[in-house]
C-alpha positions as CSV (number, residue, x, y, z in Angstrom):
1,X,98.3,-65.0,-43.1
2,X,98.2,-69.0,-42.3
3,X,94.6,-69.5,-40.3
4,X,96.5,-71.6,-38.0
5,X,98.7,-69.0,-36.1
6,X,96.0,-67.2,-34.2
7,X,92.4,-68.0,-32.7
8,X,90.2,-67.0,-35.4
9,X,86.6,-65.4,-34.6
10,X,84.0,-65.3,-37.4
11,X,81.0,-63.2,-37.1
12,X,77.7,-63.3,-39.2
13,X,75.0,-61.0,-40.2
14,X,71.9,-62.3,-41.5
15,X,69.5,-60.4,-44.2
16,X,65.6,-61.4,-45.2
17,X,63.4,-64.6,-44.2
18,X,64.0,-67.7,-42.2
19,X,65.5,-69.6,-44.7
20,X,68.5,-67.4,-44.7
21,X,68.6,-67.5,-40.9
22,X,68.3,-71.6,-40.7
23,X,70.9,-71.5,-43.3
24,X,73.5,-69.3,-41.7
25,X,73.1,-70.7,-38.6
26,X,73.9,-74.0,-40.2
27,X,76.8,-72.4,-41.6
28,X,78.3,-71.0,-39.1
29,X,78.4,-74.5,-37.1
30,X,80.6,-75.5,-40.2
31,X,82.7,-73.1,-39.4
32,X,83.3,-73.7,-35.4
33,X,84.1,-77.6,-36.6
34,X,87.0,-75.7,-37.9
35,X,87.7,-74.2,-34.9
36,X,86.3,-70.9,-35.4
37,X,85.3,-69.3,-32.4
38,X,81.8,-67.6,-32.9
39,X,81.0,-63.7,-32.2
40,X,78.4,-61.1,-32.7
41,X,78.4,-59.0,-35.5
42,X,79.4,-56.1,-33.9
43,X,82.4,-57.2,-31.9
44,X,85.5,-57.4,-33.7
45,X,85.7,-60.6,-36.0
46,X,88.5,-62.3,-38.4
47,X,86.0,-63.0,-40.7
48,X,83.0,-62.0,-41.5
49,X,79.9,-63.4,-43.5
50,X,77.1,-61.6,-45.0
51,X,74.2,-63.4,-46.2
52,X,72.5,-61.2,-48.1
53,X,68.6,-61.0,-49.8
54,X,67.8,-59.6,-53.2
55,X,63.7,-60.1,-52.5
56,X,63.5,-56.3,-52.9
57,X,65.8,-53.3,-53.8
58,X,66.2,-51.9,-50.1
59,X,67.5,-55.2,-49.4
60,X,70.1,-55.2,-51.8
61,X,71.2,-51.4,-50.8
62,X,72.0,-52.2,-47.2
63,X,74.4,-54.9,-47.7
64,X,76.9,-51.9,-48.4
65,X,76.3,-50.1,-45.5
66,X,76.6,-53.6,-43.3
67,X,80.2,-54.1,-44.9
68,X,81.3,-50.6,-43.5
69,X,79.8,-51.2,-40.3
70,X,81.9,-55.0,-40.2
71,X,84.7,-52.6,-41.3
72,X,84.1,-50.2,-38.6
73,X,85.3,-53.1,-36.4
74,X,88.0,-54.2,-37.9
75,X,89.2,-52.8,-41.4
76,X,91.5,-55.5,-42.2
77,X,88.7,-58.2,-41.4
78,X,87.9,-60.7,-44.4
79,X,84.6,-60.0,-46.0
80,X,82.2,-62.5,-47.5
81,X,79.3,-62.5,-49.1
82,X,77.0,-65.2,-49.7
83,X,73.2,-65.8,-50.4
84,X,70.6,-64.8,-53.1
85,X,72.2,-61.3,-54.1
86,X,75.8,-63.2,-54.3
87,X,74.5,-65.5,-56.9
88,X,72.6,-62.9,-59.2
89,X,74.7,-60.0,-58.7
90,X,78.4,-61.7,-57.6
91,X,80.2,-59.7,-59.9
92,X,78.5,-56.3,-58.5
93,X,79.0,-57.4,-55.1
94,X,82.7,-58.5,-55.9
95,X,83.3,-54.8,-56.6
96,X,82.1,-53.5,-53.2
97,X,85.2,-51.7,-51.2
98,X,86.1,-54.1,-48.7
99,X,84.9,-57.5,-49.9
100,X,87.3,-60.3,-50.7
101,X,85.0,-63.6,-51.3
102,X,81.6,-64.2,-52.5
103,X,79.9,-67.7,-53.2
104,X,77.3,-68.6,-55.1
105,X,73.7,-70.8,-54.3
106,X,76.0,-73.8,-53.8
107,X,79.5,-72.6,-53.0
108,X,78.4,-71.1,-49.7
109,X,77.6,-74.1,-48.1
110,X,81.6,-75.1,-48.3
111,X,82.6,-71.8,-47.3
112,X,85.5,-73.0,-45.4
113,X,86.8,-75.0,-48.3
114,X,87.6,-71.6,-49.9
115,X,89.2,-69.8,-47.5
116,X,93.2,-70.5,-47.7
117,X,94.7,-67.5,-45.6
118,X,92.7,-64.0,-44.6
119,X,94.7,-61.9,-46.9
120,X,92.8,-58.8,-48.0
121,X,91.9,-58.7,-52.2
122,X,91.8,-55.7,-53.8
123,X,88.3,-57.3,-56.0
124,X,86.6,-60.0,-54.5
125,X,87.1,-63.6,-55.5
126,X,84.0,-65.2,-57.5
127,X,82.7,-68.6,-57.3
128,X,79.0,-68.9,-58.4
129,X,77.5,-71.7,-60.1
130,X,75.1,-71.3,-63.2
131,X,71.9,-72.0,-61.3
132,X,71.0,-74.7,-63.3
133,X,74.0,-76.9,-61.1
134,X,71.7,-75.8,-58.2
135,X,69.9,-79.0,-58.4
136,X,70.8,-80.4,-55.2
137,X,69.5,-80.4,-51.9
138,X,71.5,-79.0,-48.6
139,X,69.9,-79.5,-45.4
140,X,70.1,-76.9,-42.7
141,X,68.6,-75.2,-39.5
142,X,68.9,-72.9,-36.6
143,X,70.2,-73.6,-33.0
144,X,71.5,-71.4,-30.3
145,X,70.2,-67.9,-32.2
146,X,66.5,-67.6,-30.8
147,X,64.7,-70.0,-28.3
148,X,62.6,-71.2,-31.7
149,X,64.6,-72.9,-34.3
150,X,63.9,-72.8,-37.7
151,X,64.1,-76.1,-39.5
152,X,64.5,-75.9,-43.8
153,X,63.0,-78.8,-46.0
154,X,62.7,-77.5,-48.6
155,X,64.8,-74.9,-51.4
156,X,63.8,-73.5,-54.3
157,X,60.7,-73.0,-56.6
158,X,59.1,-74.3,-59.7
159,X,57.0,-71.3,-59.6
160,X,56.8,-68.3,-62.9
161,X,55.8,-65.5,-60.8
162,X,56.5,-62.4,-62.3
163,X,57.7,-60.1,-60.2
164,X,60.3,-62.9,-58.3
165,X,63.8,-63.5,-58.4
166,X,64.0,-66.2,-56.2
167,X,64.1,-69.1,-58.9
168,X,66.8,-67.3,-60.9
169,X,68.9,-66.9,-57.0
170,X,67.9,-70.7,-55.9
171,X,67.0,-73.0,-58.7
172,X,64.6,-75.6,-58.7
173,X,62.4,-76.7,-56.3
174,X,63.8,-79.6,-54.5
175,X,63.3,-81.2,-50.5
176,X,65.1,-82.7,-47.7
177,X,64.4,-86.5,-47.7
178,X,61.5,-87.2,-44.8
179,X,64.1,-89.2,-42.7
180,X,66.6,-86.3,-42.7
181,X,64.0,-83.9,-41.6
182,X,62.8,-86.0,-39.0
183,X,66.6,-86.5,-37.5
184,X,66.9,-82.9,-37.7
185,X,63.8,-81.9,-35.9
186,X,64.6,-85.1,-32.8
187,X,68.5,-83.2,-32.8
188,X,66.5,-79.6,-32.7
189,X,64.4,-81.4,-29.4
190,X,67.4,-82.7,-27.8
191,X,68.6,-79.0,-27.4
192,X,65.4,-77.9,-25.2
193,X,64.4,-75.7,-28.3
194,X,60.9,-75.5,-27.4
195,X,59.2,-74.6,-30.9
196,X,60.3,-75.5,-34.6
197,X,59.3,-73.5,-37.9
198,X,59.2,-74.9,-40.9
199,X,60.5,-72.8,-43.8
200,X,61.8,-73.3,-47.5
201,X,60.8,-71.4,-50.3
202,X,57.6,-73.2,-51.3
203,X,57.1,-75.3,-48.5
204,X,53.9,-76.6,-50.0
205,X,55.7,-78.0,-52.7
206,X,57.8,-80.7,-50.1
207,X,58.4,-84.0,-51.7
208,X,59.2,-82.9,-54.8
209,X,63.1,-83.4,-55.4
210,X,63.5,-85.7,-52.6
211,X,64.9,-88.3,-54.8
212,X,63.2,-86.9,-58.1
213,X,63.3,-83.5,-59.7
214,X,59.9,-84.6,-61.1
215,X,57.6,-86.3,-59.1
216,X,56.5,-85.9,-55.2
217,X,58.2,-88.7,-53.0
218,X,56.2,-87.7,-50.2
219,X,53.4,-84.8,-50.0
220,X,53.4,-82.0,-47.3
221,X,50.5,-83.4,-45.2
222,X,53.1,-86.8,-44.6
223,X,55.5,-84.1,-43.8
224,X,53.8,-82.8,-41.2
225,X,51.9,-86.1,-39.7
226,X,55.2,-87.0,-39.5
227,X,56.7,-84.6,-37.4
228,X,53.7,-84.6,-35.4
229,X,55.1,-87.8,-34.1
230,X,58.5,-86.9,-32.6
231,X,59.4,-86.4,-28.9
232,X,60.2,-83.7,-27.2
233,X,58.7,-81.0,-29.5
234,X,56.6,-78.9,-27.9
235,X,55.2,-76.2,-30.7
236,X,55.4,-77.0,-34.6
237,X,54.9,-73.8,-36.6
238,X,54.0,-73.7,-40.7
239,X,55.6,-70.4,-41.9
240,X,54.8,-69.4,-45.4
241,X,52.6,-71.7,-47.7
242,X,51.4,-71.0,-51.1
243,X,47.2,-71.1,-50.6
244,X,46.3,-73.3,-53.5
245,X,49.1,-75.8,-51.9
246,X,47.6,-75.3,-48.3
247,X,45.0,-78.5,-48.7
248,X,41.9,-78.9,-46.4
249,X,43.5,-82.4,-44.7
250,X,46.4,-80.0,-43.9
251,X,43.9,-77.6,-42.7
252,X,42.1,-80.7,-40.5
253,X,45.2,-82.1,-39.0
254,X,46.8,-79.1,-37.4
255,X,43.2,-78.8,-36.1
256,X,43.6,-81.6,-34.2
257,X,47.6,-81.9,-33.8
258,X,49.7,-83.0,-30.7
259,X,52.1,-80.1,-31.7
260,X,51.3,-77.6,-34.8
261,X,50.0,-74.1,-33.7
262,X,46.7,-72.3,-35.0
263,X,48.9,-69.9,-37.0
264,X,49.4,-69.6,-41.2
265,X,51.2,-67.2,-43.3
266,X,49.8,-67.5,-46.6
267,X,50.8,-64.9,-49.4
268,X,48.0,-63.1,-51.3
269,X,49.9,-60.2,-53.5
270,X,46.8,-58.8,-54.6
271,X,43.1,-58.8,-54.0
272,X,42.6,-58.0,-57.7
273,X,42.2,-61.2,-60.0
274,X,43.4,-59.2,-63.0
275,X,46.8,-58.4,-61.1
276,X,47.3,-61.8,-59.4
277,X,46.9,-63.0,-63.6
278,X,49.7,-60.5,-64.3
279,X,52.1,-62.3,-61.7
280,X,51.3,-65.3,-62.8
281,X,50.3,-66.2,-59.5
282,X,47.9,-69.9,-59.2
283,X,45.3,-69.2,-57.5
284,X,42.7,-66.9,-57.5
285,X,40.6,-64.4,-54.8
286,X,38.0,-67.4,-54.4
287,X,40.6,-69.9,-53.9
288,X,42.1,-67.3,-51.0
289,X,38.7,-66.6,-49.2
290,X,38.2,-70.1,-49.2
291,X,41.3,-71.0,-47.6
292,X,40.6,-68.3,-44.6
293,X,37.5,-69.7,-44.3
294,X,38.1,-73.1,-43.5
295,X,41.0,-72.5,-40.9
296,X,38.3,-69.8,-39.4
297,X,35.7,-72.8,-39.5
298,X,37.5,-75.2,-37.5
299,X,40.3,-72.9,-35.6
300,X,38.0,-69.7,-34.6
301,X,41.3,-68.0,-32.3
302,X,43.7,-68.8,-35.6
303,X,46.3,-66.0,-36.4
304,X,46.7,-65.8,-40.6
305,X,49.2,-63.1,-41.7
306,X,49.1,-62.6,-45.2
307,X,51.8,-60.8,-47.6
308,X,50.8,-58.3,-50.1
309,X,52.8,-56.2,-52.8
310,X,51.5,-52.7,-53.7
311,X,52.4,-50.6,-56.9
312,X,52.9,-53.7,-58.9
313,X,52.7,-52.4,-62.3
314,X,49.5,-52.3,-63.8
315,X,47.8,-51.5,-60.4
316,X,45.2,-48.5,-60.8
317,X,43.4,-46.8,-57.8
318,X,40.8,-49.6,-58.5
319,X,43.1,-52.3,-58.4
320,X,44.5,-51.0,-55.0
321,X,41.1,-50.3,-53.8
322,X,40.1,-53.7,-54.5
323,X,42.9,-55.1,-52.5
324,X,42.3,-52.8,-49.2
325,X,38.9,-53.6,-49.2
326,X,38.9,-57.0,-49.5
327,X,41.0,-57.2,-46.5
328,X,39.3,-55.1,-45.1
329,X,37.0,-57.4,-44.8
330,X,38.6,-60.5,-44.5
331,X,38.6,-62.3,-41.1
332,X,42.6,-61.9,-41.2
333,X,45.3,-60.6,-38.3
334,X,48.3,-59.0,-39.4
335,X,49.8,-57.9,-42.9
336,X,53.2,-58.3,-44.7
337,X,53.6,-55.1,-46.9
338,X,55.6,-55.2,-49.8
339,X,56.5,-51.9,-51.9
340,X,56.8,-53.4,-55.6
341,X,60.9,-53.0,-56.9
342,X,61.9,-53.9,-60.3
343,X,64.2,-56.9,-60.5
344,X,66.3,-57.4,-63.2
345,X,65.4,-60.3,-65.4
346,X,62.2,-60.7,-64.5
347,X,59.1,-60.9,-66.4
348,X,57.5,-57.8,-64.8
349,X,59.9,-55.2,-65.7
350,X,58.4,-55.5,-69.1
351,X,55.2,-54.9,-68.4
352,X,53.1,-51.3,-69.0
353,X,51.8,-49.4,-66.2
354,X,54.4,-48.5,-64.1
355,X,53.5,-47.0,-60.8
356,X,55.0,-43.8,-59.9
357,X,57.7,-44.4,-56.1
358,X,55.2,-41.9,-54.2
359,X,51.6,-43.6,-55.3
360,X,53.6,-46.7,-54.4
361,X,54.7,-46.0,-51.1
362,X,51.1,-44.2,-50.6
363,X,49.5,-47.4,-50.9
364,X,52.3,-49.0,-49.0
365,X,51.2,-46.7,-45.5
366,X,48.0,-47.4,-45.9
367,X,48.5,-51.0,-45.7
368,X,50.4,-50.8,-43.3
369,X,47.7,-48.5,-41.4
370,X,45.7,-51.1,-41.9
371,X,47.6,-54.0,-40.9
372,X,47.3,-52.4,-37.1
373,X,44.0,-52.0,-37.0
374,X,43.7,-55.5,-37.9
375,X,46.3,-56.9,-35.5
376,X,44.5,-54.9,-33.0
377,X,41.3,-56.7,-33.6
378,X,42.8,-59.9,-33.6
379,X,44.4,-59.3,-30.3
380,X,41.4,-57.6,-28.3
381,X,39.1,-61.1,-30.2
382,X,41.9,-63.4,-27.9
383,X,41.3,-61.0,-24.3
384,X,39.9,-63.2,-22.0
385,X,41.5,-66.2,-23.3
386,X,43.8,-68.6,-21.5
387,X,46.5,-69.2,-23.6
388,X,50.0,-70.7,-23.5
389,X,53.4,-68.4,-23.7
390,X,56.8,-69.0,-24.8
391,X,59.0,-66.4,-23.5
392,X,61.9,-65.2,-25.9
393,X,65.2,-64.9,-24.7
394,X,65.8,-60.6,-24.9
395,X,65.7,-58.2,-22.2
396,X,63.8,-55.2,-23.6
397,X,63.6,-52.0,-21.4
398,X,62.7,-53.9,-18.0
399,X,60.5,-56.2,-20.2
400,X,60.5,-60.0,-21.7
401,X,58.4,-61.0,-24.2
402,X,56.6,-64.0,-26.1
403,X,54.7,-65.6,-28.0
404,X,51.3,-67.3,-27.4
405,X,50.9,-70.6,-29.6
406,X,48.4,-68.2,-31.9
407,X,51.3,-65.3,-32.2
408,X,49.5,-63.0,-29.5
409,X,52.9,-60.9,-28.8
410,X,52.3,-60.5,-24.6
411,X,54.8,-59.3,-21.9
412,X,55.6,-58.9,-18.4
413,X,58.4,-57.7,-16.2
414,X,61.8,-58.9,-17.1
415,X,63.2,-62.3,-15.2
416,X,65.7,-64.3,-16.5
417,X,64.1,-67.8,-15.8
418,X,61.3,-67.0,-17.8
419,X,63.4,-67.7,-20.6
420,X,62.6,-70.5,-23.0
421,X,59.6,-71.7,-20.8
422,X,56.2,-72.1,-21.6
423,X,53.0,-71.1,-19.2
424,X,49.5,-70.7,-19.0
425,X,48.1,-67.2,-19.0
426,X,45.1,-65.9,-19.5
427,X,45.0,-62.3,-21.9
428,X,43.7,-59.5,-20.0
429,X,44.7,-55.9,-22.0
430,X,46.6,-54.3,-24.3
431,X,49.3,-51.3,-23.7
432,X,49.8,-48.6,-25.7
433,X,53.1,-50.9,-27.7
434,X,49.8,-52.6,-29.1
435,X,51.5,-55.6,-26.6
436,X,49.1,-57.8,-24.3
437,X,49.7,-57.9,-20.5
438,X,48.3,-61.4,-18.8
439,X,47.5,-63.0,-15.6
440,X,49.3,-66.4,-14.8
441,X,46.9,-69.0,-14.8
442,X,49.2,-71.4,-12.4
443,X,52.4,-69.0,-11.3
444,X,55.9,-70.2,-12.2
445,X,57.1,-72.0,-9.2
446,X,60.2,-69.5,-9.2
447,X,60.3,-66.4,-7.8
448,X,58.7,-63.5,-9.7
């Protein structure tokens, strides 16, 4: 079938963390330069692209269940994988009824360079790099998906953690050059996106690989003094950063910022020292406390969500116990709970100690548990508070929602020019969705 005798539509589904999302969306702009016309996932497409996760085993289980549902749609559509499962497992996901193309850590950024007509294959058609070619650096971020876009600038990771495939799926760690970034961000402005996040896989490593694979051209804190300086940005958001990389002149500056927000993700794994030694993670518990203590210090109302694995091998009651307790007790607002898989190839799937699936997921609910009763008290600590709101773009039963620069989820009735906008509110409760209802501070000069 020649792609020039009809108009093609391509549609895109989008699995795991904002990396994948700023990628795809980049992505799929390559592909409506080709004259692709764009379409949801669940309308019927030519083509459709799957970029799939491999961070944990549930991941990797629903990308065959989001190929029949593309199918569903249209059964002679052109399936293609791309993404960190595609480059550790392509030959497993080549074998999938229904899949005709899958490309590797650097083959999916020419996607269109490999697709010559939209002819079914009864295997799907490889091309997957050895990840040691992943040694260059491809810029990308999101427009036109959410009213925040999130902007990459950094890929890969130096890092020997354990339990992690991510090196093995995206090489080594490598950054956007600082003037690249910075065009990307003025070009994100220019498009009334009203708040950027910064994402990568080790975003605290950003400098390294921007001209050498060795040495750090420019640190994170220049990153981010740097983007503090362009126009027409009104929120700058840090998502994940390792906490021995999250310095206290970071810490100071988005204190004091035109533009950052009062909000860090910063991964933990385990409250136990002996466990975070067994994942070869680089800091320890003292390191962490500290790191929660200083943005406490100096931003009192700051949101810190922290990610956490449970039933990593090795972990004993103790272990666990350790870990609930100390965050417990740590001045923290929301948790990111892992359930420990083995991964292939990793380090961990040697070690003793395996954790039996129901102690696992056990543990797993009562983090969870937890992480509610500390979202909770983070949100009831903000009541009172006048705060400002960006409203998201979905209608959800009557209701819109947003964000408050410290990631107080609020809402109020549904109205369509509350979209992308930013207002004053002050807090006032919380309804039984655990959401926060407000008062305007200075009503929107439309009508409500």
């Amino acid at each position: 079938m020649n792609l020039n005798q009809f108009q093609k539509k391509v549609a895109f589904y989008t699995l795991g963390c904002k990396l994948n999302f700023s990628e795809t969306s980049t992505i799929a702009r390559s592909f409506q330069d080709k004259d692709f016309t764009r379409v949801d996932f669940n309308e019927k497409a030519d083509i459709y692209v799957i970029n799939t996760c491999s961070v944990t085993d549930n991941a990797d289980k629903r990308f065959k269940t989001i190929v029949k549902s593309a199918l569903k749609q249209n059964d002679k559509a052109f399936l293609i994988a791309i993404g960190c499962y595609a480059q550790l497992k392509p030959e497993e996901l080549s074998k999938v009824d229904g899949v005709d193309l899958v490309l590797g850590a650097t083959e999916k950024f020419k996607v269109t360079d490999y697709i010559n007509d939209l002819s079914k294959n009864e295997i799907g058609e490889v091309h997957s790099c050895e990840i040691e070619d992943a040694n260059f650096y491809e810029g990308s971020y999101s427009i036109g998906d959410r009213t925040r876009a999130f902007l990459k600038v950094q890929d890969g990771c130096d890092y020997k953690c354990t339990y992690c495939t991510i090196p093995l799926a995206r090489g080594i760690s490598r950054s956007d050059t600082l003037e690249n970034v910075l065009h990307n961000a003025t070009k994100i402005s220019e498009q009334d996106i009203k708040e950027i996040v910064l994402t990568g896989v080790n975003i605290g490593d950003y400098g390294k690989g921007e001209f050498d694979n060795k040495t750090h051209e420019h640190t994170f804190l220049e990153l981010v003094k740097a983007l503090d300086m362009v126009e027409g940005i009104h929120r700058l958001r840090i998502s994940s950063i390792e906490p021995n990389l999250l310095k206290d002149e970071t810490i100071d500056f988005v204190a004091n910022s035109n533009s950052f927000v009062p909000h860090f993700h910063i991964p933990l794994q385990s409250g136990s020292d002996v466990l975070l030694k067994k994942m070869k993670r680089r800091y320890n518990r003292k390191t962490y406390t500290d790191r929660v203590q200083k943005i406490k210090q100096i931003m009192p109302n700051a949101c810190i969500g922290v990610d956490v694995i449970v039933g990593f091998s090795g972990e004993t009651d103790e272990h666990f116990l350790e870990t609930y307790n100390y965050l417990n007790e740590l001045d923290i607002s929301y948790l990111h709970v892992f359930t420990y898989s083995e991964r292939p190839n990793t380090e961990a799937v040697l070690l003793d100690g395996i954790v039996p699936k129901n102690i696992r997921h056990k543990r797993s609910k009562m983090l969870r548990g937890l992480s509610v009763k500390k979202r909770r008290s983070f949100y009831e600590s903000q009541l009172g508070n006048e705060l400002t709101v960006l409203f998201e773009n979905e209608n959800k039963g009557g209701y819109i929602q947003g964000f408050t620069e410290n990631y107080v989820k609020v809402k109020t009735l549904w109205n369509p020019e509350l979209v992308n906008t930013l207002h004053s509110i002050q807090l006032t409760t919380i309804d039984e969705d655990g959401l926060v209802h407000f008062n305007w501070v200075k009503e929107p000069a439309f009508s409500l």
